[in-house]
N, C-alpha and C positions, 0 to 999 in steps of 0.2 A: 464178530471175529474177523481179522484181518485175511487178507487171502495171502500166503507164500509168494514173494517175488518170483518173476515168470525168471526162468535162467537165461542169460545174455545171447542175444543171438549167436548164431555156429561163426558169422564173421566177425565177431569183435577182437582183434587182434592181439589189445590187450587182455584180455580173457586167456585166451589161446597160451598166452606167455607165463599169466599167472597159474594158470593149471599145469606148466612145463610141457604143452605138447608142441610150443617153438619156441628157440630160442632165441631170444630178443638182439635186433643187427645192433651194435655198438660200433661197429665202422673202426677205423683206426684210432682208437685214444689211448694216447701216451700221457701220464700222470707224471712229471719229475717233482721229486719230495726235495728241496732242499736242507740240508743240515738234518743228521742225525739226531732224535731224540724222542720222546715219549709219544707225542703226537704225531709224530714222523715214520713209527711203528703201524698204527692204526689208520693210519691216512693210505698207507701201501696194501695192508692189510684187506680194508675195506675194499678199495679200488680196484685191486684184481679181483673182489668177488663181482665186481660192477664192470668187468670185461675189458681193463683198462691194460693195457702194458706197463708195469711198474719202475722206474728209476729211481734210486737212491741217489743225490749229489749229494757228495761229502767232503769237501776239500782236504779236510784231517783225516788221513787215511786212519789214526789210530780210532777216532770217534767210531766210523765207518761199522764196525766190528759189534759196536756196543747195541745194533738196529738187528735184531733175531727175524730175518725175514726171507722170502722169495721174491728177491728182486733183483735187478742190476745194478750196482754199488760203481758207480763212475768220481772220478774226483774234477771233474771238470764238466761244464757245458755241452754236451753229444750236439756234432757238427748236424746231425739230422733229424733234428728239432722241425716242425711242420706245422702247417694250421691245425693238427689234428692233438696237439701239445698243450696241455696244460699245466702250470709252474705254481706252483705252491712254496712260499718259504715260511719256515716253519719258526726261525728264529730270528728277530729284528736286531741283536744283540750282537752279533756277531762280526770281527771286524771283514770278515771275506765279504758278506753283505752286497754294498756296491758294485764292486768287479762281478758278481753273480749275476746280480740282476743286470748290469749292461751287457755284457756277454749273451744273456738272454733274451733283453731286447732285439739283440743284432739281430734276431730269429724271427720270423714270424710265425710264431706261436699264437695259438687260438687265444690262451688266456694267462695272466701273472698275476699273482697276490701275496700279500704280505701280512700274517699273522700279526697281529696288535691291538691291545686295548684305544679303541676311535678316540677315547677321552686323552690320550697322550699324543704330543708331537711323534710324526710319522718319522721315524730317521733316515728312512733309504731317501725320500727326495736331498737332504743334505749331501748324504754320502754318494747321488748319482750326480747333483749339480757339480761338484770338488771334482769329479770326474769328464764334465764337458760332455753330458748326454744332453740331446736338448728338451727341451720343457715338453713336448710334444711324448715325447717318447717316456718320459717319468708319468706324464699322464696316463699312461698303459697299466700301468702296477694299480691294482688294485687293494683299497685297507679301508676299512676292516675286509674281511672275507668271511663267507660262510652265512649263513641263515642265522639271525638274530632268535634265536631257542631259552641262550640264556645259560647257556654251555661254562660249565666247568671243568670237567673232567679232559684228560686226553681222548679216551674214546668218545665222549658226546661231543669234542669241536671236532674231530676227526668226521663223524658225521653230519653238523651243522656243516661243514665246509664240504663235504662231498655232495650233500642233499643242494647245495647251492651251485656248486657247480652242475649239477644235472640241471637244474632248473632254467640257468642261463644256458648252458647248452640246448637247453628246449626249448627257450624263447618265452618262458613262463616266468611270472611274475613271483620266485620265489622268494625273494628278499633279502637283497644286500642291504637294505635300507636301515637306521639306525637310527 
């Protein structure tokens, strides 16, 4: 017969966190969701349950409305954007697109990515070259995004993409890879 694992030492900090008797430091992180939409909901959703500050960018103030959530609903790029920022666009379809992502370049933001199927041409690099961003700075954008799971759903990429983003914020080998 097996013996009962011995319970975690008193210091294991993740222990501690996962029994709720501390609450895990998340530091400043700022989530901006760009564009409004299914995944857009659960991505904000999530992420303030993950200690994030939430932003909605939504250029279409009418779209804006259509995202039932606790967030701040900006139609523009927030001039105080930080390394502690993470940008997620949620729609590669969209003609705002370009203007979004170099605006958010300008920033040093910790991280940018762009929702898309890897098997299809990436369109923000077109629409950020047309623009005169330099190759440097389109290298920042990141696509695919998110943990390769295998995600369908709005809520499963909403959490393939945050599960990835924690991972690279932790310096773990979570897997952008494809």
């Amino acid at each position: 017969m097996s013996q009962p694992a011995e319970p975690p030492a008193e210091s294991d900090p993740a222990c501690a966190v996962a029994h709720g008797d501390v609450r895990p430091d998340t530091g400043d992180r700022t989530l901006v969701v760009v564009f409004a939409s299914p995944v857009a909901e659960f991505l904000l959703r999530y992420a303030a349950d993950l200690g994030y500050r939430c932003v909605l960018l939504e250029p279409g103030k009418e779209r804006a409305g259509s995202v039932a959530l606790d967030a701040d609903v900006v139609t523009e790029i927030p001039p105080s954007l930080d390394a502690g920022t993470d940008v997620v666009v949620t729609d590669h379809h969209r003609e705002e697109l370009g203007p979004v992502l170099r605006d958010a370049l300008a920033h040093q933001v910790r991280w940018i990515g762009v929702m898309g199927n890897p098997r299809h041409p990436a369109p923000h690099v077109p629409a950020l070259t047309g623009l005169g961003v330099p190759a440097a700075d389109i290298a920042r954008v990141h696509r695919p995004i998110g943990l390769n799971i295998g995600s369908r759903t709005p809520a499963e990429i909403a959490v393939a993409t945050l599960a990835g983003l924690l991972a690279d914020r932790n310096g773990r080998p979570g897997g952008f890879g494809f």
